[in-house]
C-alpha positions in Angstrom: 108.5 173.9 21.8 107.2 173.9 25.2 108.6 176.2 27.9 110.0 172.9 29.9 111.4 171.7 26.8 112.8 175.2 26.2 114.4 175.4 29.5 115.9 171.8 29.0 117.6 172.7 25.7 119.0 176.1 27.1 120.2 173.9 30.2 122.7 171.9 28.4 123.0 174.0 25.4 125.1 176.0 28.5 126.1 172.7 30.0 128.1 172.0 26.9 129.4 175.7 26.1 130.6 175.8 30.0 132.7 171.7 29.0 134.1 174.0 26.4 135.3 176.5 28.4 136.5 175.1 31.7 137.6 171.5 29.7 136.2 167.8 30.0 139.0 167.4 32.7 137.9 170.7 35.2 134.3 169.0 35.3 135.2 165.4 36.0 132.9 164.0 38.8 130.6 167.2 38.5 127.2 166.8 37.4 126.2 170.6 35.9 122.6 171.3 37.0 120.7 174.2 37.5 121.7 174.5 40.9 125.6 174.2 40.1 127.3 177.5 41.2 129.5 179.3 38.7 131.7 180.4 41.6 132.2 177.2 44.2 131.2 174.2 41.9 133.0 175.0 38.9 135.6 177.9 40.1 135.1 180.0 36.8 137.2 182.4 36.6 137.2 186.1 34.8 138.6 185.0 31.6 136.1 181.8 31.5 133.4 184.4 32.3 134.2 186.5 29.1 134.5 183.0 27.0 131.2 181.9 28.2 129.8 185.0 27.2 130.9 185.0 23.6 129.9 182.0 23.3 126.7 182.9 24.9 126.4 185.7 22.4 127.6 183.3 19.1 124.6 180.7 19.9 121.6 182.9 20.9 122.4 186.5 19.4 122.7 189.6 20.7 119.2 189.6 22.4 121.0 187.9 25.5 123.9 189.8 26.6 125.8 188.0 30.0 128.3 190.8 30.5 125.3 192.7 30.8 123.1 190.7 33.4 126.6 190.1 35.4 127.1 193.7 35.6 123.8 194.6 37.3 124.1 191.6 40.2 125.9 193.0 43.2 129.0 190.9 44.7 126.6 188.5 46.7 124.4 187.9 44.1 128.0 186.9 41.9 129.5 184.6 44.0 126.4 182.6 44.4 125.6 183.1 40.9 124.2 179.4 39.4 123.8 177.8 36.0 119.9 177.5 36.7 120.3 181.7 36.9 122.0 182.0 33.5 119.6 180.0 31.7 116.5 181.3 33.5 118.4 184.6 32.0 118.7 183.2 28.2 115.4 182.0 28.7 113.5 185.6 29.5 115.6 186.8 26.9 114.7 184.2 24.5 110.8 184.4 25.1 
């Protein structure tokens, strides 16, 4: 697989865990791309945090931990935090 492919898959492998969590409904008329903020474009909240996580943890393993990578951002780097900076994180875990 090449690394652009790669990147795709992980791309809406997450868009489709992050449908799960928030619901079909919470995304309506929001197009999740890698420059989609956790924090303004979808308002995740804590508990949606911990879900995307598990689920995170249930389709790549252990080797990419989110609690983990959240925990070492400061409160800037959270609230600006995008779906393009999770996946570039399963991806460096992944490779």
């Amino acid at each position: 697989m090449t690394e652009v492919a790669q990147g795709e898959d992980v791309l809406s492998e997450l868009a489709r865990m992050l449908v799960d969590v928030v619901g079909e409904d919470s995304l309506a008329g929001v197009e999740v791309t890698r420059d989609t903020t956790l924090n303004d474009d979808l308002a995740l909240e804590g508990i949606e945090f911990v879900a995307l996580a598990q689920r995170i943890r249930q389709s790549y393993g252990e080797r990419v931990e989110l609690t983990g990578f959240l925990a070492g951002l400061d409160l800037e780097q959270l609230t600006t935090l995008t779906v393009g900076d999770v996946a570039s994180h399963i991806e460096s875990r992944l490779s």
